[in-house]
N, C-alpha and C positions, 0 to 999 in steps of 0.2 A: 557381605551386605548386612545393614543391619534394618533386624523385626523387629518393628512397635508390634505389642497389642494396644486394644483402645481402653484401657483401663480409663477409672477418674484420672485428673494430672497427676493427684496425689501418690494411684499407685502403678504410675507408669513404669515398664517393668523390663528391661534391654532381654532379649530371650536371646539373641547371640550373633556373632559377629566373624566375619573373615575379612581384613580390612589391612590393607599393603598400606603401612606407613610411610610418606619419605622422612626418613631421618637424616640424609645427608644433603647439604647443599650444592644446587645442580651449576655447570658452570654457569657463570655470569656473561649472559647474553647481552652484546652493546646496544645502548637504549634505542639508537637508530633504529635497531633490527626487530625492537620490542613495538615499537608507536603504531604499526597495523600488522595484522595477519588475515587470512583467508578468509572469504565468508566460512563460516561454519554449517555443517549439514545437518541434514535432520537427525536429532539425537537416538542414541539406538535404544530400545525398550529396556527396558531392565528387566522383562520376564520374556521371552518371546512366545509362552504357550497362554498368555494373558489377555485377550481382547481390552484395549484402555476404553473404560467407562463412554469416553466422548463419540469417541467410530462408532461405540458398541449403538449411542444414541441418534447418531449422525443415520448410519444405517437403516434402522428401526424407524426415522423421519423419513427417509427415501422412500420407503417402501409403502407407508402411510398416504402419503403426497402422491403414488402413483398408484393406491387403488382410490384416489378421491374423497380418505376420510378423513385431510387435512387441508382446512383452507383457514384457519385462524390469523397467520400470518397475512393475508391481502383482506381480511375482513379489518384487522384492526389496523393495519396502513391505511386504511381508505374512511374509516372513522373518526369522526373531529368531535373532540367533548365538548360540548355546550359549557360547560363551568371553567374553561381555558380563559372564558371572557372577566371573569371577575378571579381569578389567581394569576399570576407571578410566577415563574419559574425561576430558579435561581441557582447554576454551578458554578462548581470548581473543580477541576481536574489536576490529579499529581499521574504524572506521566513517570514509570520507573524502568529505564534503559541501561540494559546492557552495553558496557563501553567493550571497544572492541582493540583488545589487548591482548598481551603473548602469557603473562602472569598477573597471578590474585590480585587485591588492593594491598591487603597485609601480608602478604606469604609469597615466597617463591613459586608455589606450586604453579603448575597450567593451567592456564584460565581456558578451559574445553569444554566442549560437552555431547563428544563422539566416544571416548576413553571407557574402560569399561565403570562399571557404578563403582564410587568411591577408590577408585585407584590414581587419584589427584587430589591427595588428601595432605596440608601440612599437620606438625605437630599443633599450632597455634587454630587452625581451622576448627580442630575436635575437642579447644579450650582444655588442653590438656594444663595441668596443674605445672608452673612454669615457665609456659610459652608466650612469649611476648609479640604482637605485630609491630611488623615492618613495611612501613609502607614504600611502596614500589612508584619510582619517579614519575616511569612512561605512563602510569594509569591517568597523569593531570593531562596528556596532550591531547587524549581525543574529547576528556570533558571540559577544555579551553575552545574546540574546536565547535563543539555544542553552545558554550555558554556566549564566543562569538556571533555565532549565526544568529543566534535570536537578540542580540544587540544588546548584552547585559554588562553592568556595570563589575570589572572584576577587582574583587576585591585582594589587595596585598598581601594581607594577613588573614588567614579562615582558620578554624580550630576545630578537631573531632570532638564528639558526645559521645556519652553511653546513653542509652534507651530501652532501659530496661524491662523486660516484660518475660512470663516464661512460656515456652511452646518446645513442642519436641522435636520443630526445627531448626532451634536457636540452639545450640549447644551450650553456649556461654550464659545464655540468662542475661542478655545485653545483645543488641546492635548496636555498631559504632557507625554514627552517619555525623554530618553537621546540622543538628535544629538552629543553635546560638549564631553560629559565625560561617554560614555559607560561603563557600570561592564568589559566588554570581548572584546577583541580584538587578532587579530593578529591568526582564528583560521585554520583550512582546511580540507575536506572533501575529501576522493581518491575514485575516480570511477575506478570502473574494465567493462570489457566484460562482465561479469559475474551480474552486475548493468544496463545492457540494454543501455549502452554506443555504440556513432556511430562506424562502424567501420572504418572508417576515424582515431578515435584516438588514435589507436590502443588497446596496451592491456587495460592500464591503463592511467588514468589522477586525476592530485590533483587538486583541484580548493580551493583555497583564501578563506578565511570569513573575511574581514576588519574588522567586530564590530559583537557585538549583544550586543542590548541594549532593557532595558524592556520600555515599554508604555501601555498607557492605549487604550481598544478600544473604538469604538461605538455602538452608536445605531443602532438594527438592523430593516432594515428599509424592510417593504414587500409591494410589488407595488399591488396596486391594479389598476383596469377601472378608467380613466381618468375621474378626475383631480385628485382623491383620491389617497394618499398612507396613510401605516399605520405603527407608530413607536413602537417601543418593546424597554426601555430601561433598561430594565433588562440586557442587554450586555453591559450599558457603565460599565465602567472600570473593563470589564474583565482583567485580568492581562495576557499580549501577552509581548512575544519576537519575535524582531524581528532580522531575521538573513539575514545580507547583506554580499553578495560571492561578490570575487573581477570579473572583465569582462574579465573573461580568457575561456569561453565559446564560442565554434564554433559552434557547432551543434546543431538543434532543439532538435533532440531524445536526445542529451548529456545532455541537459538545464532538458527536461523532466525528466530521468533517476537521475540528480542531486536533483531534488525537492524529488522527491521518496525518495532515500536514507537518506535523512537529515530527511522526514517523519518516516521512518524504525527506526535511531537513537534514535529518541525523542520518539517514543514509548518504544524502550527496555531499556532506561535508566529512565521510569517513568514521566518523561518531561511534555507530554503531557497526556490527556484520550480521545482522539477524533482526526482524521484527516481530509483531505479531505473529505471525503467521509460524511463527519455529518458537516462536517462546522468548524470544529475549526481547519483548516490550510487555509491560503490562500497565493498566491503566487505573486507578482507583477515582471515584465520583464523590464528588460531597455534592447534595441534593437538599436543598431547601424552595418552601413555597411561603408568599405572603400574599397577603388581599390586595387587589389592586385599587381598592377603594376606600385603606388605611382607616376603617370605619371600625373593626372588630378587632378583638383581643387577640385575634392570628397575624394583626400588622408585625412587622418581624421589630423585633427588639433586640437583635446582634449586631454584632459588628466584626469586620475581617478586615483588618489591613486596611483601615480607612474607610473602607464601604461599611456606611449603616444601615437600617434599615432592614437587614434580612433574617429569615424566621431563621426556626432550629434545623441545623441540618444534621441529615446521615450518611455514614459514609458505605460507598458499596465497594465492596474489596477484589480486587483479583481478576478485571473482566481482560477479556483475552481475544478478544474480535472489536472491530468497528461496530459492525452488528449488533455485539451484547452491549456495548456502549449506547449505543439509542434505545436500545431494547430494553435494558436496567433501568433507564431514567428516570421512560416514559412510565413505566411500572412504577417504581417509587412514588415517581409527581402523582399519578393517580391514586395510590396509597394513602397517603398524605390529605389529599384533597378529600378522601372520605374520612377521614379521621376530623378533620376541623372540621369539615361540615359535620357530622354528627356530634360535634361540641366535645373533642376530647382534643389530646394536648400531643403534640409528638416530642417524644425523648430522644435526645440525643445517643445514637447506639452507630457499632457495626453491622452492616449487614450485609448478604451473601446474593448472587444471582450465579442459576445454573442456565445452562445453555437451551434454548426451547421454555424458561419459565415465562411466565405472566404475572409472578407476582415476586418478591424480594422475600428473605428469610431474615430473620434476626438471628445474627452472630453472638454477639456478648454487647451489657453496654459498653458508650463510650468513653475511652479511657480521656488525659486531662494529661496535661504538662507533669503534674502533681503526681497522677496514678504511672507516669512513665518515668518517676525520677530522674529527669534529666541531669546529668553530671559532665563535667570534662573528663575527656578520658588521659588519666594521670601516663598509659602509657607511649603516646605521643605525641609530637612537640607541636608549638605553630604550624601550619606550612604557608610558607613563603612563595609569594607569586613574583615575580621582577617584570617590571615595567618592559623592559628590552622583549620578555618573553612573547608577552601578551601581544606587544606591536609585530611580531614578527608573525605568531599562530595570525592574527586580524589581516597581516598583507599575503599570507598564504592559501589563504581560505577557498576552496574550490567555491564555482558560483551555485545556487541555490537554485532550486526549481521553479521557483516562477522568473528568475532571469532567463532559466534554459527554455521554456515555454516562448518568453516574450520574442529571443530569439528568429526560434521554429519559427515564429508568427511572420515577423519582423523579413526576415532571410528567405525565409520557404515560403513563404505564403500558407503554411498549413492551419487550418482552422482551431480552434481552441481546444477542440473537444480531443482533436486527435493531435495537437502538442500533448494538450497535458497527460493522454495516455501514454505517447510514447514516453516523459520521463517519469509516468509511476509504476509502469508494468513490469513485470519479473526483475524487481530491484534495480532500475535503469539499464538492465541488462540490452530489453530490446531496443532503449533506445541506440547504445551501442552498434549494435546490429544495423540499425539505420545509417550511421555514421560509417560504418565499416561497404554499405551497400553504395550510399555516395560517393566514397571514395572507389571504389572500385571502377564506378563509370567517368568518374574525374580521370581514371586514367588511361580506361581505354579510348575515352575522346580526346585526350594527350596526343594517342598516337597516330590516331587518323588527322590532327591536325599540327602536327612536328613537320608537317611541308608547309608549315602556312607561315608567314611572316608574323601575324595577327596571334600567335602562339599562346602569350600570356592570357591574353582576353578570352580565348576560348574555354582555359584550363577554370579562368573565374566563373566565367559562363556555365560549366558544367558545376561548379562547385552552386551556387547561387541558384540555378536555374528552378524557378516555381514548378515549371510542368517536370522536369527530372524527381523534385524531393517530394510534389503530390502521388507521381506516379510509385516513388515508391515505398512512401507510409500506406499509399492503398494494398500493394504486394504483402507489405509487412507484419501492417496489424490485421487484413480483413481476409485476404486470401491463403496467407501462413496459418493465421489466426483462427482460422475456420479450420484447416486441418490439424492443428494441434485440439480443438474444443470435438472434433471429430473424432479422434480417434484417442481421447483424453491422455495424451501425452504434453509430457509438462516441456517449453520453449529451454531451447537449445540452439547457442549458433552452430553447430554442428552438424545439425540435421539438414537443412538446406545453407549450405555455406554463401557467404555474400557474393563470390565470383558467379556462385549460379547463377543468385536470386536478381545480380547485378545485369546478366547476361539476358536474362529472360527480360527484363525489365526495358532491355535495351533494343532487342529485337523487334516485340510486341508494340514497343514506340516508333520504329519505324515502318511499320506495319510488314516486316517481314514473316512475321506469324498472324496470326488472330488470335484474341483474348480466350478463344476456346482453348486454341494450340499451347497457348502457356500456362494455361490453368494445369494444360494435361503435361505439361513437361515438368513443373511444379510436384505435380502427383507422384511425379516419377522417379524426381530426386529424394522428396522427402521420403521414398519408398525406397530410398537406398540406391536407385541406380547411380552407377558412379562416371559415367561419359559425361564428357563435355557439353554445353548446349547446341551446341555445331552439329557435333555427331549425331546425339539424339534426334535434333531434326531433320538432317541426311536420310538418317537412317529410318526412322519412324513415317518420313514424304510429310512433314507438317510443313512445310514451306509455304506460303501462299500463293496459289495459284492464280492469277490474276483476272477475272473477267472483265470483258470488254463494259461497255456501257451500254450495250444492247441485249448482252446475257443479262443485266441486273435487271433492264425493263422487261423481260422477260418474263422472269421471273418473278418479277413484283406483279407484272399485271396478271398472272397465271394465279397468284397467291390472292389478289383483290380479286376475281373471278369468281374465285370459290369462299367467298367470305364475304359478297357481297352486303349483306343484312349488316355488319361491322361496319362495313366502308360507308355505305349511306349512313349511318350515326354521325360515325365520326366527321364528316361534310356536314351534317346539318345541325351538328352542335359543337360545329369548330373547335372537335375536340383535339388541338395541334400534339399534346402531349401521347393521347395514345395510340399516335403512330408507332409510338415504341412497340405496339403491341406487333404490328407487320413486321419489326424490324427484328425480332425474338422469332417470327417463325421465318422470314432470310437464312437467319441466321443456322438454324437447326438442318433448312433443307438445302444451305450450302455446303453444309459439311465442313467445316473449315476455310473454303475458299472465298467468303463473303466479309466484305470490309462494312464495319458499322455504321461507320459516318457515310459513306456513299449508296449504302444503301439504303438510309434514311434519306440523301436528298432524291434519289429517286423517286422514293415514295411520296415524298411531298409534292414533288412534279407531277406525279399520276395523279393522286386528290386533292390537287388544286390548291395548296398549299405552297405559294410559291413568290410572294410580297410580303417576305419578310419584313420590310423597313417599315411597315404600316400599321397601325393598330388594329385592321380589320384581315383578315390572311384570304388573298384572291383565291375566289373557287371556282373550281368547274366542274361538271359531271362526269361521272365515273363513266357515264355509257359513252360519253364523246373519247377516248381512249379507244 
């Protein structure tokens, strides 16, 4: 592993090194077998007697937040600056993704990042004196598959840069990305309501993508106690695209909601195996504000890719959540805005945001086309895109998240909120799970209806049917969902397999359990029991016992009896709704044997609640019972 000290750059000093080179070439894996691999897991520490800085912070917040000496966070969400009226916000977001490939961009090596530190190292990665990149075919198919989706113009001929700068991540003294001659241009991204967009922008908003061009990354660098840090480069030249949106951005939450989405795409089209959330997305902000009343020397006098009009921006580097992404912005624009209001000038620089700040740091100014010496990099060629290719990646394109949403909608009847969770949670993993749980009752209503002539119809029925797929996104996201945030383990089809989840689902819709009974078979599975749901309920007596409709009035009016002071309310302020309340203690003192819906029309029958079809709901008194 190799130890920086934090000397000046000047007299940055290599203190020592145990570093497995590959020096020979590994065989040649068929590109087929290159174009996807596994998602990749959470990477392993590179000290494991190390607390990383961010838990160490995370933790330290926890603990703050539950003795009540942290409430900054919902004081400045719920805060609206009176001077938002007379400024302008104005971003741009470069979105830098990991492509999800078997090897480097330039190197054979393995593109990983589970292997131990630096034992995925080529000659050419550590710019050894000699080594030339080779760039690797399979790395263009997931970022054709990227620059598809967002509906960009690709381009035939694109050519690498160097971009030169120096850092003791870079080894080379050069990144090779595309500034000049990107693969994709020209592409765009529409945000809806429905994408966590402000409501400022109303329904919907498109936002620009100028370019996405590939480059390679760096080292990844983990800080240790001063003066030490520690380098891993095993990450240079991950093969990253990066995507730069035009600064048609107003909103903090819009900026956020933007990175999301584009994260969402590159996962359902293959693009990526990892997001934020594991490190392989990062998002960088260029942040400018102008007057909205073009009256003072702050009116912006830039310009970007045809947009005029906007002031000097900064750029914040490296943010690593949704979260810090609003939360950087909104800091900067407020920066910003005291700066011109107190009649000073803002400079164009880089600058830094940590996790939990309120305010932005300055990194170093900002460098220029000129300070980055842009060059062509002499040692490789054009790369050549063929027409044939691009039509092919474009008609193979898995469909995108708001088609699978519209879907949901469309098919299931499911509400928006709960499409679009199912395809953003644990990497559309649950949505999976969903799909795996429908089919499973698509097949056991197969076989209950394999005597029926009407065969086909029924199999669509089960596939199609609204109360099947409401019934079971409720199972999936709220009832699973609850016990995974309960007992903070992280979702797994594993833990309740779809036959169960599909069984129980199935049961409780026929009311052969009660919703108590499968909460508790649920509990039971995720708790490892391994019996069937059959058995389970044999054996456990959750069957539902069926009461007469004379046990229900019974019981209801034994329940209005002793709750009289309730029951007159709810009569004399035709309160219909909180009957539910009767129907929650049924339910507790039947013990499992009480069905919901019928004991709610009881109770309506007792308190008079009983003309439905009318505006005004017929009553009568409680003592005439």
């Amino acid at each position: 592993m190799f130890i920086f000290s934090s000397f000046p750059r000047h007299q940055l000093t290599l203190i020592g090194c145990s570093l497995p080179l590959q020096t020979s070439k590994p065989r040649r894996v068929p590109v087929i077998n290159q174009l996807f691999k596994h998602p990749i897991p959470q990477p392993r520490s590179l000290n494991s007697d190390t607390v990383p800085f961010r838990k160490q912070w995370k933790d330290e917040k926890k603990q703050r937040r539950a003795a009540g000496e942290d409430t900054s966070r919902s004081e400045r969400r719920n805060f609206v600056d009176p001077r938002l009226e007379r400024w302008e916000l104005t971003v741009g977001i470069e979105v830098h993704a990991q492509l999800n490939t078997e090897r480097k961009l330039f190197s054979r090596a393995l593109n990983t990042a589970t292997d131990s530190a630096n034992s995925q190292v080529s000659l050419f990665d550590l710019a050894l004196p000699g080594s030339q990149p080779e760039f690797q075919k399979a790395t263009l198919i997931p970022a054709l598959r990227a620059a598809c989706a967002f509906k960009c113009d690709i381009q035939h001929t694109s050519r690498f840069d160097r971009k030169h700068y120096f850092y003791q991540d870079q080894p080379a003294g050069y990144q090779i990305t595309q500034y000049y001659e990107p693969f994709a241009k020209d592409g765009s991204v529409l945000l809806t309501q429905g994408d966590g967009i402000a409501p400022e922008d109303g329904e919907s908003v498109k936002i620009g993508i100028k370019q996405i061009q590939m480059e390679q990354d760096t080292a990844k660098t983990i800080q240790q106690p001063p003066p030490n840090m520690l380098l891993d480069f095993n990450r240079v030249s991950h093969p990253l695209i990066e995507i730069i949106t035009l600064p048609q951005i107003h909103h903090p939450q819009t900026a956020a909601a933007c990175v999301k989405k584009i994260q969402s795409i590159l996962h359902a089209v293959g693009a990526v195996a990892t997001g934020m959330e594991m490190g392989g997305l990062r998002a960088d902000v260029n942040v400018s504000i102008r007057s909205k009343t073009f009256s003072t020397k702050a009116t912006g006098s830039h310009a970007y890719h045809g947009i005029t009009g906007l002031g000097q921006r900064t750029e914040i580097k490296n943010l690593s959540s949704f979260k810090a992404v609003e939360d950087a912005i909104v800091a900067e624009r407020d920066r910003q805005i005291d700066v011109l209001e107190a009649g000073g000038v803002i400079e164009g620089e880089t600058r830094g945001w940590s996790l939990g700040s309120i305010e932005t740091r300055k990194l170093r100014g900002k460098e220029g086309e000129v300070d980055y010496r842009y060059m062509p990099d002499p040692d490789l060629p054009p790369l050549n895109i063929s027409q044939d290719l691009v039509e092919f990646i474009s008609s193979t394109l898995p469909i995108v998240p708001n088609q699978i949403e519209q879907q949901l909608i469309d098919c299931h009847g499911l509400s928006p909120e709960d499409a679009r969770t199912l395809v953003t949670l644990d990497g559309g993993e649950r949505l999976d799970y969903f799909d795996q749980v429908l089919e499973e009752l698509e097949s056991s209503i197969q076989d209950v209806s394999s005597s029926k002539a009407d065969k086909q119809d029924s199999v669509e029925l089960a596939v199609c049917n609204r109360k099947w797929a409401k019934a079971v996104t409720n199972w999936v996201l709220h009832e699973l969902g609850g016990l995974l945030s309960a007992f903070g383990k992280p979702f797994s089809k594993n833990l309740v397999t779809a036959t169960v989840l599909a069984s129980i689902v199935r049961n409780v819709s026929e009311s052969r359990i009660t919703g108590k009974s499968a909460k508790q078979l649920l509990a039971m599975a995720f708790d490892g029991d391994g019996r069937d749901v059959d058995t389970m309920i044999e054996q456990e007596h959750l069957e539902l016992q069926r009461l007469s409709r004379e046990e229900y009035r019974d019981m209801a009016q034994s329940l209005i009896n002793e709750n009289q002071g309730v029951a007159q309310q709810i009569q004399e302020k035709n309160q219909v709704k909180k009957v539910q309340w009767f129907v929650g203690l049924m339910m507790r003192k039947g013990e499992g044997k009480v069905e919901a819906a019928k004991a709610e029309s009881v109770l309506k029958e007792l308190l008079g609640f009983v003309d439905k079809g009318h505006g005004q709901a017929k009553q009568t008194s409680i003592n005439d019972n």
